[in-house]
Structures are given as structure tokens and as C-alpha cells.
C-alpha positions as CSV (number, residue, x, y, z in Angstrom):
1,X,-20.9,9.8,-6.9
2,X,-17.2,8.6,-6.3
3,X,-15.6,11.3,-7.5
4,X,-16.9,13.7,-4.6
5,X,-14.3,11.1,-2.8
6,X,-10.6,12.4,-1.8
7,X,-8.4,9.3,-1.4
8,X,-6.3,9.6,1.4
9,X,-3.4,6.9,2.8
10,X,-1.3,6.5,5.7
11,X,1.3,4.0,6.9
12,X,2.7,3.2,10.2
13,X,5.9,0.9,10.5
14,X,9.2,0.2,13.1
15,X,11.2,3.2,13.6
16,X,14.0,0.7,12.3
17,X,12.0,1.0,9.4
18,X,14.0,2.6,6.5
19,X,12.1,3.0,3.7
20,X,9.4,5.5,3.8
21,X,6.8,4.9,2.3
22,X,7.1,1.0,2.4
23,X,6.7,-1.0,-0.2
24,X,3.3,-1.8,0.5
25,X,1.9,2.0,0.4
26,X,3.4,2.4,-3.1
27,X,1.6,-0.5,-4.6
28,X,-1.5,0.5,-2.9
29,X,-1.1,4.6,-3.9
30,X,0.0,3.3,-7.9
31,X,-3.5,0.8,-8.3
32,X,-5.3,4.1,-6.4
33,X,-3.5,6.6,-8.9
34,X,-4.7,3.7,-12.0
35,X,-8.3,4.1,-10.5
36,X,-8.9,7.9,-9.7
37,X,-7.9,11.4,-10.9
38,X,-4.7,11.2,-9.1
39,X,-1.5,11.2,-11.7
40,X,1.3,10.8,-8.7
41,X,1.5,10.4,-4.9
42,X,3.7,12.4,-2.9
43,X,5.0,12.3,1.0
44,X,4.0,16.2,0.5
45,X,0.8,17.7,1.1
46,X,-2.2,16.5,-1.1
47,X,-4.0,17.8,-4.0
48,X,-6.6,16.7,-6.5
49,X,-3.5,15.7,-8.9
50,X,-1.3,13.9,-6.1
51,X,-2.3,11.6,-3.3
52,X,-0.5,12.0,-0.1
53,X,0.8,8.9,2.0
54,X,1.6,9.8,5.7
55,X,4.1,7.4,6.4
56,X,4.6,7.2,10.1
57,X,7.5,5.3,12.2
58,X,6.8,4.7,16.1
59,X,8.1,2.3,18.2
60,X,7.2,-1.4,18.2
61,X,4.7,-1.2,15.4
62,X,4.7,-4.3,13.0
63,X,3.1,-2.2,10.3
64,X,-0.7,-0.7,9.6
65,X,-1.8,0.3,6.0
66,X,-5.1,2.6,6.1
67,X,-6.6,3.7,3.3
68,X,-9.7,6.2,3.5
69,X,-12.0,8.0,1.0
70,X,-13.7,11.2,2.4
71,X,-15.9,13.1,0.9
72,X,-18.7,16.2,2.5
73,X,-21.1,13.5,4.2
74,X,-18.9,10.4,4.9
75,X,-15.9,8.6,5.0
76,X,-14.6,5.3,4.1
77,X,-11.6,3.4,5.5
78,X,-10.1,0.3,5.3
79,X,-7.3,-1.2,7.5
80,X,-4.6,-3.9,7.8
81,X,-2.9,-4.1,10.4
82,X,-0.1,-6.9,11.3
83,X,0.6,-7.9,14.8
84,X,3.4,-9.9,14.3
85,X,6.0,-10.2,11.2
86,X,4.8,-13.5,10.8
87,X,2.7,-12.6,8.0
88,X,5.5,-11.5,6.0
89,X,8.2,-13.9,6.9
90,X,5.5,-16.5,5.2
91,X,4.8,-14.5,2.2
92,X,8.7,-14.2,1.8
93,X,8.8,-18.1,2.2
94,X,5.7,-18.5,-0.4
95,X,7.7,-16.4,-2.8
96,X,11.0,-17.9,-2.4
97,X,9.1,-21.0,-3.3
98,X,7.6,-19.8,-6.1
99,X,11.0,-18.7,-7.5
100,X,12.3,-22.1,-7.5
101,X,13.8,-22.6,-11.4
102,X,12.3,-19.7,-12.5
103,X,14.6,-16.9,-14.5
104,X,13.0,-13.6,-14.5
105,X,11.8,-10.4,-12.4
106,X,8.7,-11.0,-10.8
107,X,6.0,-9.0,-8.3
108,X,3.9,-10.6,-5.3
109,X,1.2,-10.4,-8.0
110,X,2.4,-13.0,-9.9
111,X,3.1,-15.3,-7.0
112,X,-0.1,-14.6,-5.9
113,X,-1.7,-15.4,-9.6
114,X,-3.0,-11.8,-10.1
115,X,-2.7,-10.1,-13.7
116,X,-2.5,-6.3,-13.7
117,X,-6.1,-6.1,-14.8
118,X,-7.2,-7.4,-11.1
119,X,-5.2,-5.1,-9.1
């Protein structure tokens, strides 16, 4: 069943990187946390409660999300991992677009056309 599954998370950016964890991990660890038994996720060690993010910074890394369920028999992972900053100069392009005449605060989610229910 999914619950013999431990989420796990880790995040490698720029050491010129200054926020830790990135924007990116958060959002991923909060619609984990909405999903699972976890209640909070912590840069600490993990528990069945919190949900750890290892949040790495090494030189001349765009950035890499990873997030992994293990359980006794197996383990699941998924990655994304950006080569360039491309990616997010045109997502910060899209959004800026978006914004035109708009009054408000607003997420990637809505630029995007999610509602909360899909992520």
C-alpha cells in the first residue's frame, strides 16, 4: 500500500544560491505534506510527522529537484533537472506577461491555469 512509502526530497542549486530550500522544494514538500502523513517539512532530520528536504549548493549546478518514495522492497524517484537557466528566465517572462493589468498576488499556479485542487 502507499503508506509503507517514506517521502523523501532533495535539492541541488548554485552555491550563489541563497535561499535554502528554494522556492521550488517548498511548493513540492507543501502539495507532498497535503497528500501524505507528513504535517511539516524540515531542513532537519526526518520523521513520520516531518519531511526532510536536503537542500544542496555545489558549484555550477543550474538546479535538480528529486523527489523519492522508499519503502522495504522499492523505491520511487522522480527528477528535474535544468541545464541551463533558460527554463526559468521564460517562465519569469510568461509570468510577467501574465501580470499585464492585473491587480493582485498571484502563484505560478495561476499563470499556469492550475486551481489548488490539481496541485
Amino acid at each position: 500500500p502507499w503508506d509503507a512509502y517514506e517521502a523523501e526530497m532533495e535539492e541541488i542549486h548554485h552555491t550563489q544560491k541563497k535561499d535554502a530550500p528554494s522556492g521550488t522544494a517548498i511548493t513540492l514538500a507543501e502539495t507532498i505534506i497535503k497528500n501524505s502523513k507528513k504535517e511539516k517539512w524540515t531542513l532537519e532530520g526526518a520523521s513520520q510527522k516531518m519531511l526532510k528536504i536536503e537542500a544542496k549548493r555545489l558549484d555550477d549546478v543550474k538546479g535538480t529537484h528529486t523527489v523519492k518514495y522508499v519503502s522495504e522492497i522499492d523505491s520511487i524517484s522522480m527528477t528535474h533537472e535544468a541545464f541551463t537557466r533558460d527554463g526559468f528566465a521564460k517562465g519569469a517572462i510568461l509570468a510577467a506577461e501574465w501580470l499585464q493589468d492585473k491587480k493582485g498576488i498571484f502563484t505560478m499556479k495561476d499563470v499556469l491555469g492550475f486551481s489548488n485542487s490539481e496541485l
